[in-house]
DOROKOL-742605 format. One line per field, with one value per residue (C-alpha): y, x, z; residue number from 1; residue in one letter. Coordinates in steps of 0.5 Angstrom, whole numbers. Layout:
<sites>
north	Y, ... .
east	X, ... .
up	Z, ... .
resi	NUM, ... .
resn	A, ... .
</sites>
This chain:
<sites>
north	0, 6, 13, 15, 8, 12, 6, 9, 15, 21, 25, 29, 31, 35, 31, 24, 22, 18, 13, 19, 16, 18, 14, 11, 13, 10, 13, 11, 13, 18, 15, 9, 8, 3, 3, 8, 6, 8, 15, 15, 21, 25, 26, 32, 30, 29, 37, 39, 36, 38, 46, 46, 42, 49, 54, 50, 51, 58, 59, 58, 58, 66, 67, 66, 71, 72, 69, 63, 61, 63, 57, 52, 54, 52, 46, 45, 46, 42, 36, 37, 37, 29, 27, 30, 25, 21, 27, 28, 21, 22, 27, 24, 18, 21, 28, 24, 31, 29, 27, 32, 38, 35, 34, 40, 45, 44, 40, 46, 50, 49, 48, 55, 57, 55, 58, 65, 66, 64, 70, 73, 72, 76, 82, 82, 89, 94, 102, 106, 113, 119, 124, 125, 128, 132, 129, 122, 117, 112, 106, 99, 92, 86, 81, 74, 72, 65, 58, 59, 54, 52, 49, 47, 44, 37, 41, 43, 40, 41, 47, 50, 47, 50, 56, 56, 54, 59, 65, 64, 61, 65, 70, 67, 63, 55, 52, 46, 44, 41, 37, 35, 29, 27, 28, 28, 25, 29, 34, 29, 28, 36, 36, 30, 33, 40, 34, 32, 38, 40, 44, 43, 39, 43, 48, 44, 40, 35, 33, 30, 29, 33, 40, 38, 35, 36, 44, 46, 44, 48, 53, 54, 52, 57, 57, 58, 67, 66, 61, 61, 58, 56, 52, 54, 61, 58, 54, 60, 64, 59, 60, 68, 66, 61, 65, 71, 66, 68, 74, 70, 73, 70, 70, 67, 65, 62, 61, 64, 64, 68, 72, 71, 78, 77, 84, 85, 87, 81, 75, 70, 64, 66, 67, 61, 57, 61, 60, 52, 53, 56, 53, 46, 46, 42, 39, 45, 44, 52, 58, 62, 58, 61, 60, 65, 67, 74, 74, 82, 79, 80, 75, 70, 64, 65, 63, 59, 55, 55, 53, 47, 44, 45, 41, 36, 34, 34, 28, 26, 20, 16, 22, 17, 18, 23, 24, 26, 33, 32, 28, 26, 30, 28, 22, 20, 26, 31, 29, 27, 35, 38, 33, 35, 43, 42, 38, 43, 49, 45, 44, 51, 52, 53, 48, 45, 46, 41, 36, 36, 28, 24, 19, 12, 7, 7, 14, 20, 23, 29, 32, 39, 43, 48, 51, 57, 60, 62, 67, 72, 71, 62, 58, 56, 62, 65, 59, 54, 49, 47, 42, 43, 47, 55, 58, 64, 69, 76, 82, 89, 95, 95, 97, 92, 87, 90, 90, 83, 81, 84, 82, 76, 75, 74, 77, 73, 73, 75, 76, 81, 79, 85, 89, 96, 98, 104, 98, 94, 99, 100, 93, 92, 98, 97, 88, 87, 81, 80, 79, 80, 77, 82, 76, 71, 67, 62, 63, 65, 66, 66, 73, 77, 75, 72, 74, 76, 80, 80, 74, 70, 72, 77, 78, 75, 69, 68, 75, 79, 82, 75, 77, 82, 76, 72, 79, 83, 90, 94, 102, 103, 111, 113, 119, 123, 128, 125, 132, 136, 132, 134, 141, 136, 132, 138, 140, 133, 131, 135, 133, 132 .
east	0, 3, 2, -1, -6, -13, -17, -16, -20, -20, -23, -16, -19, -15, -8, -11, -14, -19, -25, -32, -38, -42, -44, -38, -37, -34, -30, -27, -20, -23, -17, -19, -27, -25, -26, -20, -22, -28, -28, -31, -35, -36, -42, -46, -42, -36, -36, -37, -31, -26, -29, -28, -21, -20, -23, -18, -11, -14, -13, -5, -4, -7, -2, 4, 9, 9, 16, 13, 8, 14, 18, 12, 10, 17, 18, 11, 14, 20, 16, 11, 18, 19, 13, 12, 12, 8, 3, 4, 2, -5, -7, -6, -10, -16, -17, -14, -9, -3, 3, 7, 2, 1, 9, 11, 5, 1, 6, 11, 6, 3, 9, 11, 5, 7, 14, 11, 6, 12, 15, 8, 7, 12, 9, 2, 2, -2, -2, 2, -1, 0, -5, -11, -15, -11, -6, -8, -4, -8, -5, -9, -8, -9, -13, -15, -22, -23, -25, -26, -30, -26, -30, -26, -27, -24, -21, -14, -15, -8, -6, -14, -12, -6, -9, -15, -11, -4, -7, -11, -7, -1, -5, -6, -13, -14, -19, -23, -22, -28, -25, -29, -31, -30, -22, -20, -14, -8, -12, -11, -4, -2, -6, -1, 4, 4, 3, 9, 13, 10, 4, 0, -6, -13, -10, -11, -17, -20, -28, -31, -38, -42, -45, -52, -49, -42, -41, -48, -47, -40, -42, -47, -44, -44, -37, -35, -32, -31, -33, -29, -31, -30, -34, -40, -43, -50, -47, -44, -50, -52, -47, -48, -55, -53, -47, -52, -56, -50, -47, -41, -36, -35, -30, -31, -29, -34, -34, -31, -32, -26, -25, -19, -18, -14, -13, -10, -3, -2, 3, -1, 3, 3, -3, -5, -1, -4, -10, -10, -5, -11, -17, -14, -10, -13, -17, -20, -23, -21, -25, -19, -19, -19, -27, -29, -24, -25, -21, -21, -24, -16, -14, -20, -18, -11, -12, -17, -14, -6, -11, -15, -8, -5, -11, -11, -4, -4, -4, -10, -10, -6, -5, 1, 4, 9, 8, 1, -1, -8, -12, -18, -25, -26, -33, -38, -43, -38, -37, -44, -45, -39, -40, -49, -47, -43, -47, -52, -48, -47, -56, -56, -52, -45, -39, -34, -26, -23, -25, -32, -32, -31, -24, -26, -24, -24, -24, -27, -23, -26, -22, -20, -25, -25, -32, -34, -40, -44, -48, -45, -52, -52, -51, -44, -41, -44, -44, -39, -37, -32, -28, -23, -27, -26, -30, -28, -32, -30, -30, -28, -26, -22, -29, -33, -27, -27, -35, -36, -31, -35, -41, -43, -44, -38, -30, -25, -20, -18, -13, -11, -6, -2, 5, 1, 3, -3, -8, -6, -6, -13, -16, -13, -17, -24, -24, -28, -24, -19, -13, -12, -6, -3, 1, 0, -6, -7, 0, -1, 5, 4, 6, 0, -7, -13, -21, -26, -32, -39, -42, -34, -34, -31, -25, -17, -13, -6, -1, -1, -8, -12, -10, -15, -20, -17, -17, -21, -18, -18, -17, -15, -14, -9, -10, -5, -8, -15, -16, -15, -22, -26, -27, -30, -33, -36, -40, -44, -45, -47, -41, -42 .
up	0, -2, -1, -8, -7, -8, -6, 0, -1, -5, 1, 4, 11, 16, 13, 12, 5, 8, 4, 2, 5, -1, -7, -11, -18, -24, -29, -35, -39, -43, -49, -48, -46, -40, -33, -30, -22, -18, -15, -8, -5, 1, 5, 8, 15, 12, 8, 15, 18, 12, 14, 22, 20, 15, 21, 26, 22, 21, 28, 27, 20, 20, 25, 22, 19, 11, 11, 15, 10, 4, 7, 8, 0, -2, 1, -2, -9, -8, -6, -12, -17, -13, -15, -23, -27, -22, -23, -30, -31, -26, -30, -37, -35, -32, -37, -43, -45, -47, -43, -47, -44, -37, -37, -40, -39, -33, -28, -29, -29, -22, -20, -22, -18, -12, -12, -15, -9, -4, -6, -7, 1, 4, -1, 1, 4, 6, 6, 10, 10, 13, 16, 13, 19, 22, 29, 26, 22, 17, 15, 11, 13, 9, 13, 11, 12, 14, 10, 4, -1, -7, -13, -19, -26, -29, -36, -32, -25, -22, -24, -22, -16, -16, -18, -12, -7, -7, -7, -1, 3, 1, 5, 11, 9, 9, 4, 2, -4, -9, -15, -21, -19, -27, -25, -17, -18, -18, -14, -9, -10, -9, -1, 0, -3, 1, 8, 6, 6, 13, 12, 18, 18, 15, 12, 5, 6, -1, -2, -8, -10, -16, -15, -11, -6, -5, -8, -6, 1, 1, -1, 4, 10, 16, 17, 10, 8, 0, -6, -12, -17, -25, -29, -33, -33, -31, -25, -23, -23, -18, -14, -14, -12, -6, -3, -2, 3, 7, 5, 3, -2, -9, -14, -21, -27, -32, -40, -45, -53, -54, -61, -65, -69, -76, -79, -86, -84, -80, -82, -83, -82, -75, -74, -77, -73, -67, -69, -68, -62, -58, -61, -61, -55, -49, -54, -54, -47, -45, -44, -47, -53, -59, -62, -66, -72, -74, -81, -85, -92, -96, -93, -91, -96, -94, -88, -87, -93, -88, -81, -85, -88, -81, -77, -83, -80, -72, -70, -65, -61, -56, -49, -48, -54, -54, -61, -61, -62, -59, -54, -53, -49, -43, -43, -48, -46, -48, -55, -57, -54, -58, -65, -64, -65, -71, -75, -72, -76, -82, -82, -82, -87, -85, -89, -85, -88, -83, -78, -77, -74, -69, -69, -69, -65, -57, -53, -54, -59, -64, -71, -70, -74, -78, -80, -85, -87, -81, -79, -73, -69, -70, -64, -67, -66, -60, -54, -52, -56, -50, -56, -61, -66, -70, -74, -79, -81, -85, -85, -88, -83, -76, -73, -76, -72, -66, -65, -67, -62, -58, -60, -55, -48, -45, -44, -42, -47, -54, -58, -65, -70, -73, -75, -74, -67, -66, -69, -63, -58, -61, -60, -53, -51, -55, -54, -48, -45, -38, -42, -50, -52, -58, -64, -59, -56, -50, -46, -39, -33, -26, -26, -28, -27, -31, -30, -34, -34, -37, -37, -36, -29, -24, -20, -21, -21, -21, -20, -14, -16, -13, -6, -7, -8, -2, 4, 7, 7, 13, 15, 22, 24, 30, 34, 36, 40, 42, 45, 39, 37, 42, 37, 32, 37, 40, 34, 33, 40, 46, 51, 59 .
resi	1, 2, 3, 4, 5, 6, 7, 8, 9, 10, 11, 12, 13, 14, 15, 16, 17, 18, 19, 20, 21, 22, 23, 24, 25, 26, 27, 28, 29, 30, 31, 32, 33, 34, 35, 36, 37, 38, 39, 40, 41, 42, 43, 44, 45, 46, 47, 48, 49, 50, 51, 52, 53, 54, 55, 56, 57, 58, 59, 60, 61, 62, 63, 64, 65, 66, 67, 68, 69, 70, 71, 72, 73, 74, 75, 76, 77, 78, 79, 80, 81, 82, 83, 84, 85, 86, 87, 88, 89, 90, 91, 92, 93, 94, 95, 96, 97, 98, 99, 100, 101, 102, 103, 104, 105, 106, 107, 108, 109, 110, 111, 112, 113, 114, 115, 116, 117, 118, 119, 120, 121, 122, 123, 124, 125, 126, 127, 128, 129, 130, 131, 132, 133, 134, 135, 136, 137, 138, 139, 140, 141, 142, 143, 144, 145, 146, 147, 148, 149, 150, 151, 152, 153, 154, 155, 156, 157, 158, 159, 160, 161, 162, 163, 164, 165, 166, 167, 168, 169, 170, 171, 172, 173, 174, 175, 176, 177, 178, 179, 180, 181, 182, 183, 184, 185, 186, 187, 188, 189, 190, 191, 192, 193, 194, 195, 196, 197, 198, 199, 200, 201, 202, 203, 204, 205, 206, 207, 208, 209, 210, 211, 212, 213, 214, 215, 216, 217, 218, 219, 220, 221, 222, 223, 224, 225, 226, 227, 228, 229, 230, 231, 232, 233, 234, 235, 236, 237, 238, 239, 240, 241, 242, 243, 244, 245, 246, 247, 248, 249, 250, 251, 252, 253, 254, 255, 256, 257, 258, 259, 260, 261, 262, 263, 264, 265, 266, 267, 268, 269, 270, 271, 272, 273, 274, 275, 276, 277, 278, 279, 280, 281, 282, 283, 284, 285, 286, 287, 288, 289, 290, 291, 292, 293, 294, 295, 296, 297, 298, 299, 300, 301, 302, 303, 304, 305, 306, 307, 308, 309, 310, 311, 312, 313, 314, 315, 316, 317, 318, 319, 320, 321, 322, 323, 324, 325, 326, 327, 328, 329, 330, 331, 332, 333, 334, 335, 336, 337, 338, 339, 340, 341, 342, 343, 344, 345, 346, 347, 348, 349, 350, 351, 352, 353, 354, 355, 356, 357, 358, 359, 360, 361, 362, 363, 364, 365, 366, 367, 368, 369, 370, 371, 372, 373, 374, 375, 376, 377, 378, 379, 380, 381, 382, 383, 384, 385, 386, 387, 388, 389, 390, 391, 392, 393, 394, 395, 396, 397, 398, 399, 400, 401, 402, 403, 404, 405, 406, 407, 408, 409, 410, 411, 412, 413, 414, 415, 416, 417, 418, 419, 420, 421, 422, 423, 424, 425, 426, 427, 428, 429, 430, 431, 432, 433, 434, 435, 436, 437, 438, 439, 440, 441, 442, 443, 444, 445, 446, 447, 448, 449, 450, 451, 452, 453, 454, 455, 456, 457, 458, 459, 460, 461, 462, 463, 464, 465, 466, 467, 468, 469, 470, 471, 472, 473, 474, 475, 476, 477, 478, 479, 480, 481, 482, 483, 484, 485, 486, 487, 488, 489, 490, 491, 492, 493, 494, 495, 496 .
resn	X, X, X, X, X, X, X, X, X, X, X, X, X, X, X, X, X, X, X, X, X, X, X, X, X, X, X, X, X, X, X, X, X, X, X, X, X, X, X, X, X, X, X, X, X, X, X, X, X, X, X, X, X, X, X, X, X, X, X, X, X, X, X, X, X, X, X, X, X, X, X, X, X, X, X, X, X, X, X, X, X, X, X, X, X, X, X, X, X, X, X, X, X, X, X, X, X, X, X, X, X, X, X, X, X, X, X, X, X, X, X, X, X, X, X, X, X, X, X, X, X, X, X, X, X, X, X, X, X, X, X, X, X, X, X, X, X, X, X, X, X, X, X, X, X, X, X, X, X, X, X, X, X, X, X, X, X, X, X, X, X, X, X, X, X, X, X, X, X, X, X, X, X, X, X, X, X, X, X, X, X, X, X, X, X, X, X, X, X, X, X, X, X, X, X, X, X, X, X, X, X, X, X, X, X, X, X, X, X, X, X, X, X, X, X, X, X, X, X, X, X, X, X, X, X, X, X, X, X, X, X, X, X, X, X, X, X, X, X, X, X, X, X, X, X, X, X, X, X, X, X, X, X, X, X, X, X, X, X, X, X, X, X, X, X, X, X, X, X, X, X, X, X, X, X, X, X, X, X, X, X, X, X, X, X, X, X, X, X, X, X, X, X, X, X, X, X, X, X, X, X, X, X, X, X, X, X, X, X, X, X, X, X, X, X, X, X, X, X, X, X, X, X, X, X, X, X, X, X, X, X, X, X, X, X, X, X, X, X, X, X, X, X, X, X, X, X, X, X, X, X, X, X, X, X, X, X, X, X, X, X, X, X, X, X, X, X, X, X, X, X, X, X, X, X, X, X, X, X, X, X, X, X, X, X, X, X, X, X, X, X, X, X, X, X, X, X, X, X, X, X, X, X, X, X, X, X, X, X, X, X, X, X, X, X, X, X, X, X, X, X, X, X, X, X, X, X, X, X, X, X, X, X, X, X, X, X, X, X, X, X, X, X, X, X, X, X, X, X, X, X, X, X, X, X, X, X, X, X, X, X, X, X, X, X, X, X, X, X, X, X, X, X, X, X, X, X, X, X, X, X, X, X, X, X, X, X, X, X, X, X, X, X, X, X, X .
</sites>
């Protein structure tokens, strides 16, 4: 029996990975459509048990110095670099991402999370100011606020872990964390981790089990101060509606449906390139994912022509390989939902230039699909399809662009592609999205913060803007000369 057996349980309650009393599911390898292993879940005592074991730690771990929680956060990063290639391989086998991005993207990643928010720790300052009142001096500490609840989608399960979990412990917080119960695995493996490199028992804590019974109750508890969330628009709006049964504070990071603008000075064989970069990465399973091509009509067929030969050519299929380009979705349900809107755009009228099929043979696997000849208004181009598919569609000057990149309900991401420096600028400033790449799509760094705004959510992750996410901002005033402020004092109260 090893450490990393999760037949003993995928519930991590104050530092033991213990057995879910609730219903046990069964997963399959989303490459191969064979049983991966039964995922235990958690039942409404054990929620309450991972929340008071978080609201315990709380007592001591928000006492510690930022210098304290920088070398337990240290220590976490190195024992998370022991175990990479274990957890590449976790992730690889419950997502169905290739091993090449679990290995060099996301286990990296998260580790460089946990290494940047070591630094972050010891720079969570407030504001030491001088006297605004006469005879006072105001300053503002960063205060942090408690449990906080954590629900986490099964696209990126460590590095949303990572994500979820740094920044508020970082700040003085402890949490506990609910994966996707479709892939709770490598979350597992990051609390015991952080046990081992000596973070106290509670301040890490893992339940599983779906929305209703697992994420509801969480949500809701009493004890819990902050939910942050990513997943879905819809669910998140939900969770708006539960958290304010309690006033507790919500971050969230919802869908997206990001533009991908092509301007008629760009070099578009990059832009090509970017484009199937961003649309395919993950299998598409992003909400930063270029979706909706925006492509000025000088250029349309030049690049639609490059994006469909450079799809036609990526390899899809075994996540083990280290030649495949791009894995599989993650169940049976996801490809029927993504494969059913293409053949529904195709229905209205829409043609297909690349992809357009489901691979077959075992596993859930779908073609990287290029489509045109959609309307702006269609479901293609307007909703998530969450799976490797663009759609192109033209146009004629920089202000059509920038308003049909604005045209949806979301705004999490976007990108432009052009050598004008002033049209750059332009773009970055008008399309309404939390980040916009210029000449790029898709690449992330700790350094610097991701969240959107309309329909994709509220607040940040990652960077050192998250913490105002993760702590309460207080203003304390002192007083000089507490006679000097009887004058004004005098003037509202009549004195005794």
């Amino acid at each position: 029996m090893t450490t990393y057996d999760f037949s003993l349980g995928h519930q991590f309650i104050n530092g033991q990975q213990v057995r879910g009393r609730g219903p046990v599911l069964e997963r399959a390898n989303p490459a191969t459509g064979l049983k991966l292993l039964d995922v235990d879940t958690a039942d409404l005592e054990q929620v309450d048990l991972a929340v008071q074991a978080a609201a315990e730690a709380f007592k001591t771990w928000s006492k510690l110095t930022p210098g304290e929680r920088s070398d337990h956060l240290l220590a976490f990063a190195r024992e998370l670099e022991k175990r990479a290639d274990l957890i590449a391989e976790v992730e690889t086998a419950q997502t169905g991402k290739t091993i090449r991005m679990s290995t060099e993207f996301d286990v990296p990643g998260s580790i460089d999370n946990v290494n940047f928010f070591a630094g972050a720790a010891r720079n969570l300052q407030g504001l030491a100011a001088g006297d605004y009142a006469g005879n006072t001096t105001s300053m503002i500490r960063r205060e942090a606020i408690g449990v906080v609840g954590s629900i986490s989608p099964w696209n990126y399960p460590l590095q949303m872990a990572a994500w979820k979990v740094l920044p508020a412990i970082a700040a003085g917080n402890t949490i506990v964390l609910k994966p996707s119960e479709l892939t709770p695995g490598t979350s597992v493996l990051f609390a015991q981790a952080a046990k081992d490199a000596g973070l106290p028992d509670g301040v890490i804590n893992i339940v599983v089990g779906d929305g209703p019974n697992v994420g509801a109750p969480l949500v809701r508890h009493k004890q819990v101060k902050m939910t942050s969330f990513t997943g879905s628009t819809a669910v998140g709006l939900k969770i708006m509606s539960m958290a304010a049964e309690t006033g507790t504070r919500v971050h969230l990071e919802l869908g997206g449906k990001a533009p991908f603008v092509v301007f008629d000075d760009a070099d578009i064989e990059a832009a090509a390139h970017g484009a199937v970069a961003g649309s395919t990465i993950n299998s598409g399973q992003d909400c930063t994912a270029a979706t909706r091509a925006y492509v000025h009509s000088s250029v349309f067929e030049k690049f639609t022509s490059r994006v469909a030969e450079l799809m036609d050519a990526m390899v899809v299929g075994d996540p083990t390989n280290p030649d495949t380009d791009m894995g599989s979705l993650i169940s049976q349900a996801h490809l029927q939902k993504v494969s059913s809107m293409v053949e529904r755009a195709k229905e209205d009228g829409a043609r297909v230039l690349a992809g357009g099929q489901q691979v077959s043979g075992a596993g859930y696997f779908y073609r990287p699909t290029l489509i045109v000849g959609a309307t702006q208004d269609s479901e293609i181009a307007q909703q998530e399809v969450f799976g490797p598919v663009l759609v192109a569609l033209p146009f004629d000057s920089d202000e059509e662009a920038i308003e049909l990149a604005n045209d949806t309900p979301y705004g999490l991401a976007a990108s432009a592609w052009t050598k004008n420096v002033d049209r750059a600028m332009r773009a970055s400033a008008e399309i309404q999205a939390g980040c916009v790449w210029i000449n790029e799509h898709i690449l992330i760094v700790s350094d610097m913060p991701h969240g959107g705004c309309k329909a994709s959510g509220m607040g940040k992750d990652m960077s050192q803007y998250s913490f105002d996410e993760y702590t309460n901002v207080k203003h304390v005033m002192i007083s000089h000369d507490p006679a000097a402020h009887r004058q004004w004092q005098d003037t509202v109260f009549k004195q005794r």
